[in-house]
C-alpha positions in Angstrom: -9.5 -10.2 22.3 -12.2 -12.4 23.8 -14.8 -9.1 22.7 -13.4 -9.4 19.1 -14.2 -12.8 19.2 -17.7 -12.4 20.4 -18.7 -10.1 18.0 -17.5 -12.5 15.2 -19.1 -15.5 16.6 -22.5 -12.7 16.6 -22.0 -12.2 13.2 -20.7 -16.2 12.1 -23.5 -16.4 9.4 -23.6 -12.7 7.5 -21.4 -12.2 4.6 -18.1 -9.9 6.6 -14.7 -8.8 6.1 -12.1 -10.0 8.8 -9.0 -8.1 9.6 -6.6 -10.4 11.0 -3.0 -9.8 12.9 -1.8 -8.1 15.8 -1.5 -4.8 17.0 -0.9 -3.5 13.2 -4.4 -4.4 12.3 -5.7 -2.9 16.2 -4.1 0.3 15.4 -3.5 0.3 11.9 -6.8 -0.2 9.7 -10.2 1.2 10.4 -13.1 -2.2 10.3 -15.9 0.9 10.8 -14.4 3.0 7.5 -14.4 0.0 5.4 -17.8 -1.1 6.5 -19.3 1.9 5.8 -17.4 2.4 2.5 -18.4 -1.0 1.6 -21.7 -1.5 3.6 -20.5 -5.5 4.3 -19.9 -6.7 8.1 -16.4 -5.4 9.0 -14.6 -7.0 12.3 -11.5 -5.9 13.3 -9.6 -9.0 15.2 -6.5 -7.6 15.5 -4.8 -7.4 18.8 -1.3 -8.0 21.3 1.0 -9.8 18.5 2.1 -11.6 21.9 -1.0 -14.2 21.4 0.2 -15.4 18.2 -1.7 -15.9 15.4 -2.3 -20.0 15.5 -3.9 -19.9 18.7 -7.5 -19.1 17.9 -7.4 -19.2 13.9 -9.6 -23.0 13.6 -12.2 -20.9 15.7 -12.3 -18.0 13.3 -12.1 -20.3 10.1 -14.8 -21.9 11.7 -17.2 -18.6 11.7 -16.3 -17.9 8.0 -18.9 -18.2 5.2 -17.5 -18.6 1.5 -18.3 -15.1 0.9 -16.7 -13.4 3.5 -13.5 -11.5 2.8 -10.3 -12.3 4.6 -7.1 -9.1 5.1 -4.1 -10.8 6.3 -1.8 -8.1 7.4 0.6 -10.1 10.2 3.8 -8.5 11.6 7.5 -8.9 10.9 7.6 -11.5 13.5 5.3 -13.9 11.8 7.7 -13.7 8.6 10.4 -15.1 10.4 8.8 -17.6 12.8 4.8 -18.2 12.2 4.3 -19.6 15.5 5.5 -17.1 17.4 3.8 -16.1 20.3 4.9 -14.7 24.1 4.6 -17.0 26.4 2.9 -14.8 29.7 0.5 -13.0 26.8 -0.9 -15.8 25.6 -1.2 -17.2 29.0 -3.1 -14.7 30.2 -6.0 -15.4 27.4 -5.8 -18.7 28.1 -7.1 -17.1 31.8 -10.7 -16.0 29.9 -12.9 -19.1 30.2 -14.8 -18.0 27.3 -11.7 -18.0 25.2 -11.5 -21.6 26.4 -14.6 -22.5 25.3 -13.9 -20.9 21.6 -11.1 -22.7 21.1 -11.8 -26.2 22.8 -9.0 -25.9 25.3 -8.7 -29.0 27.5 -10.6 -29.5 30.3 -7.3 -28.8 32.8 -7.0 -25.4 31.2 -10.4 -24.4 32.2 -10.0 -25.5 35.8 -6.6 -23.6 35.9 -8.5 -20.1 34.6 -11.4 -20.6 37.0 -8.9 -21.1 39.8 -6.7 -18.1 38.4 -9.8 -15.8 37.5 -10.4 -16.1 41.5 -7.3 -14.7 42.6 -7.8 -10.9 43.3 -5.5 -8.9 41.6 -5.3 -5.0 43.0 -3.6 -2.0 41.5 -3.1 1.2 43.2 -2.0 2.9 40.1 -4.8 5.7 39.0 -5.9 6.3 35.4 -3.9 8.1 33.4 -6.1 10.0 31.0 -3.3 10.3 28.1 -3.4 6.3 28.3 -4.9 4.4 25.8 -4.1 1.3 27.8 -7.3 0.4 28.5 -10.3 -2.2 28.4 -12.8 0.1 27.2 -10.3 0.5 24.0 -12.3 -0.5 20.7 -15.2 0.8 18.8 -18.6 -1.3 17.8 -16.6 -2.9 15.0 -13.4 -4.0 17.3 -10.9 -1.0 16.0 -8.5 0.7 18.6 -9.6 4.1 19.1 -8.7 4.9 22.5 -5.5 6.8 21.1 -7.1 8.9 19.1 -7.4 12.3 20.7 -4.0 11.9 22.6 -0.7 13.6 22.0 1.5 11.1 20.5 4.2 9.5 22.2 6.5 8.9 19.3 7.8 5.5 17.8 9.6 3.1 19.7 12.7 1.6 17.7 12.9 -1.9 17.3 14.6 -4.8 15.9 13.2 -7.4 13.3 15.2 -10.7 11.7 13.7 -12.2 8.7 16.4 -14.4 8.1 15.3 -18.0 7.3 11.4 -16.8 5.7 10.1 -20.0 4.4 6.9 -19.5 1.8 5.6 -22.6 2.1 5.7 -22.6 5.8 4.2 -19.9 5.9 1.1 -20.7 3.5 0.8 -24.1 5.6 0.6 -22.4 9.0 -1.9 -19.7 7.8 -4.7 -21.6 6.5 -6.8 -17.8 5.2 -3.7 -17.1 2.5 -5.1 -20.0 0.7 -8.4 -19.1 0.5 -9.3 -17.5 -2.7 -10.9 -14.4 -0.7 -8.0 -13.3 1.1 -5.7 -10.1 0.8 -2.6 -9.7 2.0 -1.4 -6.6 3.1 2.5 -5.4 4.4 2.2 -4.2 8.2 3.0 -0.5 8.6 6.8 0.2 8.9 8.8 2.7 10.3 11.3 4.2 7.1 14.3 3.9 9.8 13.4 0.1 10.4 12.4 -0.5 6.3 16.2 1.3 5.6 18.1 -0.5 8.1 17.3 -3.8 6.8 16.4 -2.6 3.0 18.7 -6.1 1.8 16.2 -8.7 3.7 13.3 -6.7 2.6 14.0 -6.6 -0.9 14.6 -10.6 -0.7 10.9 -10.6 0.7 9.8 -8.6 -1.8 11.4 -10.9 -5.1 10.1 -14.3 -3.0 6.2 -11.9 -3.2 7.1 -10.7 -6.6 6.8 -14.2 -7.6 4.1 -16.5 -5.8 0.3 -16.2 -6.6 -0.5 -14.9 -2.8 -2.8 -12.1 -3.2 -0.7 -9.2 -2.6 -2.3 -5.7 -2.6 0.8 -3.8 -2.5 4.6 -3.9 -1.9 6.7 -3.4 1.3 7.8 -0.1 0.3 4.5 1.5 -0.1 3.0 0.7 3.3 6.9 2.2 5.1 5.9 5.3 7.3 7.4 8.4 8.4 8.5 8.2 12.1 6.1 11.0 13.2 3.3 9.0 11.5 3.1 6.4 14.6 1.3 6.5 17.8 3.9 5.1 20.0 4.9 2.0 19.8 6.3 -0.2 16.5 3.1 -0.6 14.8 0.7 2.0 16.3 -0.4 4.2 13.7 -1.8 7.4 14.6 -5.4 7.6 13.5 -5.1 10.1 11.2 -2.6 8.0 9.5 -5.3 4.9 9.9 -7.9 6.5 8.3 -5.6 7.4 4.7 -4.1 3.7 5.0 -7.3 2.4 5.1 -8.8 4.5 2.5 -6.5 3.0 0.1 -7.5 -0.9 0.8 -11.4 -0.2 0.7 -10.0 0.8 -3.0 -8.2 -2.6 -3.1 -11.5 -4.4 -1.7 -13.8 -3.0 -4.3 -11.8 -3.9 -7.1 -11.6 -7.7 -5.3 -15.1 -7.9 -4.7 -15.5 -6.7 -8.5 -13.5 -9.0 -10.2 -15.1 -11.9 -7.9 -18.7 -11.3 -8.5 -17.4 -11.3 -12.2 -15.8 -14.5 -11.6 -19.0 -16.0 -10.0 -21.0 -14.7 -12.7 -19.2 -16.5 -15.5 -19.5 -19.3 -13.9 -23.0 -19.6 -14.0 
């Protein structure tokens, strides 16, 4: 996470696109095939889901220029509770010093990661070559790739609750959706998961249907087939990546379009 971050803060002053949410966006969208499809800047922030979204977002709002492009693609979790994080997750980030720095974490904090970051912390377990697991996970422009290459494992099932989704909330807690260069995009779902709870997805999608968000496409059309994902909820394979990310570099053109036209009428 603390690398994603880096390689923002690098780039803080060139026009970019930043994908933003958790594992979805790690594993889901491709930053290098939209960069090269668009030749703009693409970083890929997404990571663990566990370290919330609110944590770091004034530091990456703070490296934004007004032409930069924002894709907003948070999991289910964040529908029904924006400030949801896990605990231990987060607090292991909250271990980086640099992190620290980033975000302006009180003085405490940093004494408690330089005294943690000391502790020595051994594993006898060896390397398993099939595990993507790793440090070394991400590509030049912060993408998981890691996986790619491996036999699949197979989806995990899993359980969401979207009962009490609240819009405005949501836009409050989110400060990119409000920005006029953000898209939004529907994290990938399994079809078992999308049909089990079709009634409090199609409520989501009449509450979309409606408001001005930016929406690039509907629940439905980003619902996967089980043998599409890696392993885990959200962990697309990469083949699957690549084709879900060649339709939003279609998305981002027509955006980038229609805002240059914008700009243009205005002078």
């Amino acid at each position: 996470m603390v690398d994603k971050l880096e390689l923002l803060q690098k780039n803080k002053a060139k026009q970019k696109i930043l994908l933003i949410g958790g594992s979805s966006v790690g594993w889901g969208l491709s930053a290098e095939q939209i960069q090269n499809a668009t030749s703009i800047t693409t970083i890929n922030l997404g990571h663990h889901a566990g370290f919330g979204l609110l944590d770091y977002q004034d530091f990456v709002i703070s490296c934004l220029t007004l032409n930069d492009i924002v894709i907003f693609s948070p999991e289910w979790d964040f529908y029904n509770n924006p400030d949801f994080f896990d605990t231990a997750t987060l607090n292991d980030l909250h271990k980086n010093m640099t992190y620290l720095t980033f975000t302006n974490k009180s003085l405490f904090t940093k004494v408690k990661s330089v005294f943690l970051r000391n502790i020595s912390f051994s594993s006898n377990k060896v390397q398993d070559q099939n595990n993507p697991y790793i440090y070394n996970c991400l590509n030049k422009n912060g993408d998981v790739v890691s996986h790619c290459g491996i036999k699949p494992k197979g989806p995990k099932q899993y359980q969401i609750a979207i009962s009490h989704f609240d819009l405005k909330l949501w836009i409050s807690k989110f400060k990119y959706i409000s920005k006029a260069n953000c898209i939004l995009l529907m994290p990938p779902t399994q079809k078992s998961i999308y049909e089990k709870n079709k009634l409090s997805f199609d409520s989501l999608q009449l509450i979309f249907n409606k408001c001005n968000l930016n929406y690039v496409d509907r629940i439905i059309d980003n619902t996967y087939e089980e043998i599409d994902f890696f392993d885990a909820e959200y962990h697309l394979k990469c083949e699957i990546k690549a084709q879900r990310t060649a339709k939003i570099i279609e998305h981002i053109k027509s955006f980038n379009t229609t805002n240059q036209n914008a700009k243009a009428g205005l002078r």
